[in-house]
C-alpha positions in Angstrom: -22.5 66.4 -19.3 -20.3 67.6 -16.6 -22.0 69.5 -13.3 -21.7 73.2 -12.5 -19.8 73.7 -9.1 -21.8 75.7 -7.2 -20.9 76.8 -3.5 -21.4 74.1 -0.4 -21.4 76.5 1.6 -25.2 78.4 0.6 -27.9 78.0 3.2 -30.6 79.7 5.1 -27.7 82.3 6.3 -27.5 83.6 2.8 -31.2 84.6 2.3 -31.8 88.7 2.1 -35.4 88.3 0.7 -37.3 91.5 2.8 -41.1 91.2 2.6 -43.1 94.0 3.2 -46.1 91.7 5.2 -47.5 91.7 8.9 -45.6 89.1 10.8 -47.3 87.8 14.1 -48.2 85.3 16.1 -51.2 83.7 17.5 -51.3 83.7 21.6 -53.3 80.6 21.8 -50.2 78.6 19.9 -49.3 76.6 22.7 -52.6 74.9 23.6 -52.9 74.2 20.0 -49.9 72.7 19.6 -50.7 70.4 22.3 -54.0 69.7 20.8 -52.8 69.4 17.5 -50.0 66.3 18.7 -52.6 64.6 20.4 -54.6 64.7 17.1 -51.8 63.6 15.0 -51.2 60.4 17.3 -54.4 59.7 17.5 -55.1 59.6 13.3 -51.4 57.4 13.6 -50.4 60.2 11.2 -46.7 59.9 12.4 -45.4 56.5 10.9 -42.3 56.0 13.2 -40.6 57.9 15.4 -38.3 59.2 13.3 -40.6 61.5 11.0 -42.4 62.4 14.4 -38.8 63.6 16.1 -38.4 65.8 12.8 -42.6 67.3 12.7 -42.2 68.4 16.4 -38.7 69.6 15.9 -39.8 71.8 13.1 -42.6 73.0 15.0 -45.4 73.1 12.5 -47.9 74.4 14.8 -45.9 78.1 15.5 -45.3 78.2 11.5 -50.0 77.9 11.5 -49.9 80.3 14.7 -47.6 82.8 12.4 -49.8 82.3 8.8 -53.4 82.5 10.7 -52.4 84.7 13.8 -56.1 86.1 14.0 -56.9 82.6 15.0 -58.0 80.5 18.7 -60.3 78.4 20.0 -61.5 75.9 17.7 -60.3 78.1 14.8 -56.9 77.8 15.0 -57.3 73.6 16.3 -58.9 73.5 12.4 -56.2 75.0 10.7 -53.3 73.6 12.7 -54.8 70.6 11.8 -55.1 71.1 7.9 -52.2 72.3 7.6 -50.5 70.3 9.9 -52.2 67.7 7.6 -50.8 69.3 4.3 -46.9 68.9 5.5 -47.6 65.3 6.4 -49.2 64.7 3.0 -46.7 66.8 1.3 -43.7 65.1 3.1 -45.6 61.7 2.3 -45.5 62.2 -1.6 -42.0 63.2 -1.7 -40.9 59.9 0.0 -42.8 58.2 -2.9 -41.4 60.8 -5.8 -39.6 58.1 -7.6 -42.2 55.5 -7.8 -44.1 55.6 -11.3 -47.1 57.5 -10.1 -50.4 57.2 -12.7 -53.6 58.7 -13.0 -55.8 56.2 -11.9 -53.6 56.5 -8.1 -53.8 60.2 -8.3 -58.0 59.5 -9.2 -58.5 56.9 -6.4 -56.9 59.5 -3.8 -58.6 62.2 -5.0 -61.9 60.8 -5.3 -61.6 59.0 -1.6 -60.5 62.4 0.0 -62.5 64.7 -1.5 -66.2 63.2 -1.9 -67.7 62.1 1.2 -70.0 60.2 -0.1 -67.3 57.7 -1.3 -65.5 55.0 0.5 -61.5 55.5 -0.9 -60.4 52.3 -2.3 -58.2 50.3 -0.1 -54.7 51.1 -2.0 -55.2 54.6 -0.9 -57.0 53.9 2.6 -54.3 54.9 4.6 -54.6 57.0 7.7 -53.7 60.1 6.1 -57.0 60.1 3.5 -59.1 58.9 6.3 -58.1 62.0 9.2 -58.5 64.1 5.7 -61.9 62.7 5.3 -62.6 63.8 9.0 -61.2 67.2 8.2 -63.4 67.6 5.6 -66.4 67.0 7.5 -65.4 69.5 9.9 -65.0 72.2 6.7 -68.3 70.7 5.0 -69.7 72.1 8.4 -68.8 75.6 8.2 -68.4 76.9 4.6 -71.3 77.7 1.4 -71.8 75.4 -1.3 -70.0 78.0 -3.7 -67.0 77.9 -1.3 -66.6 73.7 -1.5 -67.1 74.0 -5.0 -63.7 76.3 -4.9 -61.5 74.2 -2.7 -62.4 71.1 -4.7 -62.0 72.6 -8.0 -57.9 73.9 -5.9 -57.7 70.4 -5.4 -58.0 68.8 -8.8 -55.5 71.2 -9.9 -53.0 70.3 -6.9 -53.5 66.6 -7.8 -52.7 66.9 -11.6 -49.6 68.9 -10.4 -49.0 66.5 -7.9 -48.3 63.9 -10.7 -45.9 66.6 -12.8 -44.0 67.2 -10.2 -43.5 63.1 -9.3 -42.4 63.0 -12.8 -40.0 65.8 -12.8 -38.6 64.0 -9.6 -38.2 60.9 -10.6 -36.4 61.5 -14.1 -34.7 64.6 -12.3 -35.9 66.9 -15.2 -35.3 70.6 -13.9 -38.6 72.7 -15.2 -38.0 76.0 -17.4 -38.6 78.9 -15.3 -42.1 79.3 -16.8 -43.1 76.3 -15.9 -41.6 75.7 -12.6 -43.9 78.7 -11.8 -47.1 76.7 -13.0 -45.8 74.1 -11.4 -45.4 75.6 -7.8 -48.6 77.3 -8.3 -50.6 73.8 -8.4 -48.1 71.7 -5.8 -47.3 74.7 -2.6 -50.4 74.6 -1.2 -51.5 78.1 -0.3 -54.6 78.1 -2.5 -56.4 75.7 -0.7 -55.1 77.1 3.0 -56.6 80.5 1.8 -59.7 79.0 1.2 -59.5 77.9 5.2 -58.8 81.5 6.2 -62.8 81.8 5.2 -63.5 78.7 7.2 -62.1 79.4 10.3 -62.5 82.5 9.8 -66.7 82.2 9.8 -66.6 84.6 6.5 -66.7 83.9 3.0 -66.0 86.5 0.2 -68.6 87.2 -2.5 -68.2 85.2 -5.4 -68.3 87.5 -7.7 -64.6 89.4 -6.4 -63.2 85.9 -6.2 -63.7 85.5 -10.0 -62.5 89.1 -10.5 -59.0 89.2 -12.4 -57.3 91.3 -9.8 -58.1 88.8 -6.5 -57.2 86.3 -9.1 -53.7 87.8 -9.8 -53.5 88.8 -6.3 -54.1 84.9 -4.8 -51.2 84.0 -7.8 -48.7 86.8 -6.6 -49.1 85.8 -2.9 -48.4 82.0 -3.7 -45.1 82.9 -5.8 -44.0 85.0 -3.2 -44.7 81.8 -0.8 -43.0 79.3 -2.9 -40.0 81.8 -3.3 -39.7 82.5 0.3 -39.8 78.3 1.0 -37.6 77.7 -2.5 -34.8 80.0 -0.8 -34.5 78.1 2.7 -34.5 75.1 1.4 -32.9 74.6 -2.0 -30.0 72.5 0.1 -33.1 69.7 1.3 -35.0 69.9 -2.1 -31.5 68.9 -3.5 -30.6 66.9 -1.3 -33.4 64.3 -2.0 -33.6 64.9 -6.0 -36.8 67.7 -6.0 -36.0 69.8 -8.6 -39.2 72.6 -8.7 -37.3 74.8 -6.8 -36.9 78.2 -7.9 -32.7 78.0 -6.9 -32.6 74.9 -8.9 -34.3 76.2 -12.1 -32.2 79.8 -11.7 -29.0 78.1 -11.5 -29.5 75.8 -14.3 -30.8 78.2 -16.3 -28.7 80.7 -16.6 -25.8 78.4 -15.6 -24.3 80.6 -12.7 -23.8 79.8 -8.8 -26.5 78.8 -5.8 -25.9 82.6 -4.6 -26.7 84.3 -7.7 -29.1 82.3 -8.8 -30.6 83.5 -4.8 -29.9 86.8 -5.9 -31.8 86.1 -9.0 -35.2 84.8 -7.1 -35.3 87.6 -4.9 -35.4 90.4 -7.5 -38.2 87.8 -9.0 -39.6 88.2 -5.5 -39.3 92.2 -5.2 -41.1 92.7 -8.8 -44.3 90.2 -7.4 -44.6 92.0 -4.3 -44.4 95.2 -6.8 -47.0 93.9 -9.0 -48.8 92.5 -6.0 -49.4 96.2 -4.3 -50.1 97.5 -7.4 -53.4 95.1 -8.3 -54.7 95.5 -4.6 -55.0 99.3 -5.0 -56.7 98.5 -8.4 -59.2 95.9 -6.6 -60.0 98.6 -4.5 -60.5 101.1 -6.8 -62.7 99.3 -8.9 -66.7 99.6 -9.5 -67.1 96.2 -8.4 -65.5 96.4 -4.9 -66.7 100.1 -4.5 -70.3 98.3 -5.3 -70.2 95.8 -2.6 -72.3 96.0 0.5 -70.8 97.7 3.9 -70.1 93.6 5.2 -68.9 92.2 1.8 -66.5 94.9 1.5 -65.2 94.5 5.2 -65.1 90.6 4.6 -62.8 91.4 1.2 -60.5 94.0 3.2 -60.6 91.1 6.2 -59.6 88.1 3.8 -56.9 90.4 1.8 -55.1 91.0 5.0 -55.0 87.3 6.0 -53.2 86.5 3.0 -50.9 89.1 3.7 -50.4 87.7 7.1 -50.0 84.2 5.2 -46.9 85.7 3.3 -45.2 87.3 5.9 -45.9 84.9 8.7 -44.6 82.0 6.4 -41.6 83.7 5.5 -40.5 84.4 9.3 -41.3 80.7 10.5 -39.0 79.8 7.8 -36.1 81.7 7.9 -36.1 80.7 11.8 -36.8 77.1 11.5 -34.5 74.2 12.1 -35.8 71.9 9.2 -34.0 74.0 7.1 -30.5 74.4 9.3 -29.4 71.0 8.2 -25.9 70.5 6.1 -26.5 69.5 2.3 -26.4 65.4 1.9 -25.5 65.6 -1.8 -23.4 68.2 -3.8 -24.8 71.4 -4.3 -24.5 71.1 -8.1 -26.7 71.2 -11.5 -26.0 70.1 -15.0 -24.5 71.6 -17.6 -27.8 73.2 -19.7 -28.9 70.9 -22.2 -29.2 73.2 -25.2 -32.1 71.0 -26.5 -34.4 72.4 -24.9 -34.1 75.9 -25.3 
């Protein structure tokens, strides 16, 4: 099939997404970031100099001082950490997208990260599941038995999507727009980082409104809006290194039109979520469940509601000001013509 020309030219510059979220920063960012280096050397989480020039450049520590801005102390040290953590991981398993991943690898990770009482098997014993181990402990410390039963059960679903997503990669199969959306939702992250707004944020949320449909549809909304907000900034890198479960991507190929429409596109997407997202808080709020919560559960529900929101809008300001995602395009900004097979 021939490609679609699509503009060389679209970038960060062209992105009009307007979120209505709190957007703010955390005064203690500096001391953290600081911290959070020292931490990183000494886990010998930065391979070579190269992918260490490009963390600090980015500054991933002010992006965690905008998405937890409530946070010091030790508090914010944990989270800059995790997430620090997450990017590193994340950035890890993209350099290894084309190499037949398999379920047994995905299982020996997951089962020497997530349960402590487990040596990981020495394929996967590589300093970035052994400073997650130490993370771990350092969560295990602070949060209920309901709540670790949460994050792991967020993980499992991260690593099955991790191994989708390697797939898609490595055959550079571009996902339907339904399922780049289940996709994203298991692979971006943000549901295991709002379980650490709990943890460093010494509150949990009864279990009962975390199983309720609306926080449930609210936690979905506010990773879409996430993963749109990222997808926008950097459809050029995703491209540029053959990730295709970006939401530019799947636009453009799908309906066969240009990088800037197909933006267009995502942000309408984008407007409709927050829409749907405002809507389903009011009806959390309204309800007999949340009206039937103690004076403290309710205050912790309000409390961990606007975190996310901070999450959302924090995220989306570090990234439309951040230099990872400044760089020119390394391949041609093009898809394929649609492959009427699969529709």
């Amino acid at each position: 099939m021939e490609p679609m020309d699509i503009e060389t030219d679209y970038g960060i510059d062209g992105v009009r997404l307007d979120l209505p979220f709190p957007s703010e920063v955390s005064p203690d960012v500096d001391r953290a970031r600081e911290h959070h280096y020292a931490w990183v050397a000494e886990w010998g989480l930065w391979p070579d100099r190269k992918t260490e020039y490009a963390y600090r450049r980015a500054d991933f520590p002010l992006f965690i001082a905008h998405v937890y801005p409530w946070a010091s102390g030790a508090d914010l040290d944990l989270v800059t950490d995790l997430v620090g953590w997450a990017w590193l991981w994340d950035d890890s398993l993209d350099r290894q997208a084309h190499i037949p991943w398999t379920e047994n690898v995905l299982g020996a990770y997951f089962d020497g990260m997530i349960d402590p009482s487990r040596e990981p098997a020495e394929a996967v014993a590589i300093p970035l599941v052994h400073a997650w181990r130490a993370l771990n402990e350092r969560l295990l410390a602070r949060t209920s038995t309901a709540w670790r039963a949460r994050h792991e059960a967020h993980w499992a679903i991260t690593f099955k999507g991790y191994l989708e997503e390697a797939r898609n990669n490595a055959t550079e199969t571009i996902p339907t727009l339904e399922d780049y959306f289940e996709l994203r939702r298991k692979t971006s992250g943000p549901e295991t980082t709002f379980d650490w707004i709990e943890a460093a944020g010494h509150f949990e949320v009864p279990v009962a409104v975390h199983a309720a449909k609306e926080m449930l549809r609210l936690r979905r909304d506010a990773v879409d809006l996430i993963s749109i907000s990222n997808d926008l900034v950097s459809a050029r890198n995703e491209w540029s290194v053959g990730n295709t479960d970006n939401i530019v991507i799947v636009l453009a190929y799908q309906d066969q039109c240009t990088w800037p429409e197909a933006a267009r596109k995502a942000e309408k997407i984008a407007g409709d979520i927050v829409a749907n997202f405002q809507a389903t808080e009011q009806r959390l709020l309204a309800s007999d469940l949340y009206r039937g919560l103690a004076q403290n559960e309710r205050a912790d529900t309000d409390r961990f509601i606007h975190c996310v929101k901070h999450w959302i809008g924090g995220s989306h300001t570090w990234h439309l000001d951040c230099p990872r995602y400044k760089v020119p395009a390394t391949r041609p900004l093009q898809v394929p013509a649609k492959d009427t097979s699969r529709s």
